[in-house]
C-alpha positions as a Markdown table, in Angstrom:
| # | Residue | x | y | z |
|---|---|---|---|---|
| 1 | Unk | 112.7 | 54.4 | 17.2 |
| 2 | Unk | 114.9 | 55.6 | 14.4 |
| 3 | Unk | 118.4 | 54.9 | 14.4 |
| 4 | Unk | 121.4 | 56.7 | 12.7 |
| 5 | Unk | 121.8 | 53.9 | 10.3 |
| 6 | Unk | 117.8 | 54.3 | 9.2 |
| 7 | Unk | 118.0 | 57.9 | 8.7 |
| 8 | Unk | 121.3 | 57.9 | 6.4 |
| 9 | Unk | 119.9 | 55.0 | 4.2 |
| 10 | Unk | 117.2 | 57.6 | 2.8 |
| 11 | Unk | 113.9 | 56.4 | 5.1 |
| 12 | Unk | 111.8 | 59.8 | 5.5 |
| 13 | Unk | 112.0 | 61.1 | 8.7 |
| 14 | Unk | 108.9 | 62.9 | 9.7 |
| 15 | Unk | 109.6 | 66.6 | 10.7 |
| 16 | Unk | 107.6 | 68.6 | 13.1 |
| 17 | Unk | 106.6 | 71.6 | 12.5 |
| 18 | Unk | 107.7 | 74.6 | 14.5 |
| 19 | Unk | 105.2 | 75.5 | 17.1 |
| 20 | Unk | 104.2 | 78.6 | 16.7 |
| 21 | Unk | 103.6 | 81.6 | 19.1 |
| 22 | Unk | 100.3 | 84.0 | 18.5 |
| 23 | Unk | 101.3 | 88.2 | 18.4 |
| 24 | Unk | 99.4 | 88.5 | 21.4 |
| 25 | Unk | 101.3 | 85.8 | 23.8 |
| 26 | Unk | 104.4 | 87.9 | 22.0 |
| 27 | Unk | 103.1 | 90.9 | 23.0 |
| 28 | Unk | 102.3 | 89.2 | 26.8 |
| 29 | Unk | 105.5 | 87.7 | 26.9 |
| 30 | Unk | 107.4 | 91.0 | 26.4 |
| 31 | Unk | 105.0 | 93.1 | 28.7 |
| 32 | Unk | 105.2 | 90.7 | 31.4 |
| 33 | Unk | 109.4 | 90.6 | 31.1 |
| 34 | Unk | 108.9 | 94.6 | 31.0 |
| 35 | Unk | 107.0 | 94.5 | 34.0 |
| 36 | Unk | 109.6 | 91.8 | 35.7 |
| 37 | Unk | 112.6 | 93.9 | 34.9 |
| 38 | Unk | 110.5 | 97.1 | 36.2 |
| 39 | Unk | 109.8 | 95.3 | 39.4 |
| 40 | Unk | 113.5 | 94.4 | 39.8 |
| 41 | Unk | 114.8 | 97.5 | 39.0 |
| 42 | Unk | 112.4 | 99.1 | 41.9 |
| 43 | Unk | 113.4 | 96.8 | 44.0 |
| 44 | Unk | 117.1 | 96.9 | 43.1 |
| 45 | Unk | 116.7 | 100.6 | 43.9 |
| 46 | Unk | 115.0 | 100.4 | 47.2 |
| 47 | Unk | 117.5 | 98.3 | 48.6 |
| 48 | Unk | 120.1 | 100.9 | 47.4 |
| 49 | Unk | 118.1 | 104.1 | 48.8 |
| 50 | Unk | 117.4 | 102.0 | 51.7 |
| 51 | Unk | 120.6 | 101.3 | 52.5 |
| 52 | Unk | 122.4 | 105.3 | 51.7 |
| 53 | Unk | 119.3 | 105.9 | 53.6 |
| 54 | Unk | 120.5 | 104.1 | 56.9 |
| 55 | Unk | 124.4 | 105.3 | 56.3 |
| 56 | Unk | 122.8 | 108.5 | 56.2 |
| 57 | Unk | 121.0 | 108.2 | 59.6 |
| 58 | Unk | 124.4 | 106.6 | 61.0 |
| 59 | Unk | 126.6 | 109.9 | 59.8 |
| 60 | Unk | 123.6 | 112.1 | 61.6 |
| 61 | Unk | 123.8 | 110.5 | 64.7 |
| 62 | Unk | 127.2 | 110.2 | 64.7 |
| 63 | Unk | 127.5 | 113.9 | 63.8 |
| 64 | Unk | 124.8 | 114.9 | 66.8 |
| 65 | Unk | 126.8 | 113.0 | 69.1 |
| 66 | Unk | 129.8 | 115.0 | 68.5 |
| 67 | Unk | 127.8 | 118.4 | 68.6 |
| 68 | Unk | 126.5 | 117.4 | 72.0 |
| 69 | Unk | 130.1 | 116.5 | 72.8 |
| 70 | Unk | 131.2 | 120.5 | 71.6 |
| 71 | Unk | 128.1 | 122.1 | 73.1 |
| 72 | Unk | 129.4 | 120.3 | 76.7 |
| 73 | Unk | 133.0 | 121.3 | 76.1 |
| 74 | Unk | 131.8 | 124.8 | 75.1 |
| 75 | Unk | 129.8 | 125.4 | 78.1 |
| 76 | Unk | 132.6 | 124.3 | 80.3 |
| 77 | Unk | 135.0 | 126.7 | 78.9 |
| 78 | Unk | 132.4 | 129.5 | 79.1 |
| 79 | Unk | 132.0 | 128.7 | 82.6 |
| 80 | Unk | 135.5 | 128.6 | 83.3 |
| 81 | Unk | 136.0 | 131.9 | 81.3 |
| 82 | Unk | 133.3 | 133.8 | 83.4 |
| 83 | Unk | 135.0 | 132.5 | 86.5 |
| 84 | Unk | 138.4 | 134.4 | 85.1 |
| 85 | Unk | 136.6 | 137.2 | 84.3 |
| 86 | Unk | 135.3 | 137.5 | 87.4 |
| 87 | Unk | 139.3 | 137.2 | 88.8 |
| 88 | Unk | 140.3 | 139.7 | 86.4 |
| 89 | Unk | 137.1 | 142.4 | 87.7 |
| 90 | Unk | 138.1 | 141.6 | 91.2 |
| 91 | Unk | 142.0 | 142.3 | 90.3 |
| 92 | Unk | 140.7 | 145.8 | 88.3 |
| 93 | Unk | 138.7 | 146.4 | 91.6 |
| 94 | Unk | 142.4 | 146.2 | 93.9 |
| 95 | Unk | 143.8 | 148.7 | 91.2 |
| 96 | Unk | 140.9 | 150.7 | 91.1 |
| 97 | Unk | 140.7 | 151.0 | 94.7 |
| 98 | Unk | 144.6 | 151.7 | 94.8 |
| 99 | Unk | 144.3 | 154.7 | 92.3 |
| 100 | Unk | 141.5 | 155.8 | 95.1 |
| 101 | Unk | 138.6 | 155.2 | 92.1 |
| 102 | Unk | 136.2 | 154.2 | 94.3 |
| 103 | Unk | 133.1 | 154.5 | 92.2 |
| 104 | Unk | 134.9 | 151.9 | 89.7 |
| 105 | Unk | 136.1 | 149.9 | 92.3 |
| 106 | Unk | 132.7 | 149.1 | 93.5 |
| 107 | Unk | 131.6 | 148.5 | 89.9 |
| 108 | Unk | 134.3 | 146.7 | 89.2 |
| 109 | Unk | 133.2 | 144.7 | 92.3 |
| 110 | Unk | 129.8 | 144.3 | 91.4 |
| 111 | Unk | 130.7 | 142.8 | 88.2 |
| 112 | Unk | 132.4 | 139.9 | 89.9 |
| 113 | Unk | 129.8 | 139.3 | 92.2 |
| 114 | Unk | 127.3 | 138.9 | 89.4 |
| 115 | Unk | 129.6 | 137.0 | 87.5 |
| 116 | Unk | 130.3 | 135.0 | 90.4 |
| 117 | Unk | 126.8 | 134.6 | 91.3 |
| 118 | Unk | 125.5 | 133.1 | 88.2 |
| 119 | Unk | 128.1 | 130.4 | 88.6 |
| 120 | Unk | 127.0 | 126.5 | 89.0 |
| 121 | Unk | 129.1 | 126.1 | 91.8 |
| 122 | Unk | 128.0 | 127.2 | 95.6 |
| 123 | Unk | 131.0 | 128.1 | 97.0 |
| 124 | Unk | 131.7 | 130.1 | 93.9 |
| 125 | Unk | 128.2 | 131.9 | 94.4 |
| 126 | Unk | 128.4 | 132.5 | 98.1 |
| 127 | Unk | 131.8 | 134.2 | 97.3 |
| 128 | Unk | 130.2 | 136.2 | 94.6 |
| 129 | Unk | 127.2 | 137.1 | 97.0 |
| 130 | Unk | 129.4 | 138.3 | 99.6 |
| 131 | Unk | 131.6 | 140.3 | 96.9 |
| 132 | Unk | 128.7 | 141.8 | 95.5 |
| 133 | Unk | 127.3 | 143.1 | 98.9 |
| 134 | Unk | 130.7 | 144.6 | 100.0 |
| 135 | Unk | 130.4 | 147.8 | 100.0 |
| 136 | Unk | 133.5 | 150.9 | 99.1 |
| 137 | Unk | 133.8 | 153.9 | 100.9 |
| 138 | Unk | 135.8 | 156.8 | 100.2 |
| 139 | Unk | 138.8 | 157.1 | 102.7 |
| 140 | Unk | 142.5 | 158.1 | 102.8 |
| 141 | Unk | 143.1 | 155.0 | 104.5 |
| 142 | Unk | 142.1 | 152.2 | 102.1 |
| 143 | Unk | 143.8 | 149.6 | 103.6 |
| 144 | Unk | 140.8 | 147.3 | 105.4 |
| 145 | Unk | 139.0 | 147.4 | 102.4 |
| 146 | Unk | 142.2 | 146.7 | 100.4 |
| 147 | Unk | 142.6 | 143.7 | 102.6 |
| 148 | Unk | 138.9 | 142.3 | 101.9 |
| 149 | Unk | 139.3 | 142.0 | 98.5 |
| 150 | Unk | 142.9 | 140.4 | 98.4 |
| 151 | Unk | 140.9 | 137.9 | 100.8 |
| 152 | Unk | 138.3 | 137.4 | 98.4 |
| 153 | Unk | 140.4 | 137.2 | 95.8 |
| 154 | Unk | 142.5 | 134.3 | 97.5 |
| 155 | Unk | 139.0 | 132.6 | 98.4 |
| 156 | Unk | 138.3 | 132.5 | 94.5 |
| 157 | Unk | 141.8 | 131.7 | 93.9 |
| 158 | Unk | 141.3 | 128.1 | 96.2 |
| 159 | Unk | 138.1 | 127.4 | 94.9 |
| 160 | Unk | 139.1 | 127.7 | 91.2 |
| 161 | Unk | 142.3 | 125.6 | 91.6 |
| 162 | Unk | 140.3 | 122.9 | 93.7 |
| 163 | Unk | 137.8 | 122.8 | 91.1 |
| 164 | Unk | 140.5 | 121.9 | 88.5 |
């Protein structure tokens, strides 16, 4: 072994010579990083896509969730708005009836019996069964039938505030 000392005083040192690489293990070496950095950029993307991929499925379930919520809410109200509805066609029926209208009395009668009969709640449909079978006739003295709809009207009037 060669020290410092040997070197400086003028000995020849023998040099190797640098090793040199064929054009074809060039040309391997750079197709095979090629193909590395390929392969990592595929993968690198995957993950990424893979990953928006599973937020995405997140935000859609999410948003689902909260459609289902809305569609439940909206049946509700339509519910309760068919209920008033039928209130309302029961009230127009007293009026009617009053004005001695009987033939839009009784539709006005019929109209919350339907509406009262496609309800979810029994009580609600029995009412609206009995309402829509009730039927107007044309006297001076409307008073009887005048008293059967103020009671059905109070019967839908308990039901719908001990529903609430």
């Amino acid at each position: 072994m060669m020290t410092e000392n040997e070197v400086s005083a003028g000995e020849a040192v023998q040099e190797t010579a640098p090793r040199r690489t064929s054009r074809w293990q060039r040309v391997l070496i750079g197709v095979g990083l090629w193909i590395a950095s390929l392969l990592g950029a595929y993968v690198f993307g995957r993950v990424q896509a893979q990953t928006e991929i599973e937020r995405a499925k997140e935000e859609t379930r999410a948003a689902e969730a909260r459609v289902e919520a809305e569609r439940k809410g909206t049946a509700e109200l339509r519910r309760e708005i068919s209920r008033l509805e039928a209130r309302r066609k029961l009230h127009l029926a007293l009026i009617a009836l009053e004005e001695r209208n009987f033939g839009t009395a009784q539709q006005h009668l019929r109209a919350a019996g339907k509406l009262l009969s496609e309800d979810e709640s029994a009580p609600l449909v029995e009412i609206g069964k009995r309402i829509a079978g009730r039927q107007l006739v044309a006297t001076e003295d409307t008073g009887a039938q005048r008293t059967q709809i103020l009671a059905a009207i109070g019967e839908l009037d308990e039901q719908l505030t001990a529903e609430r």
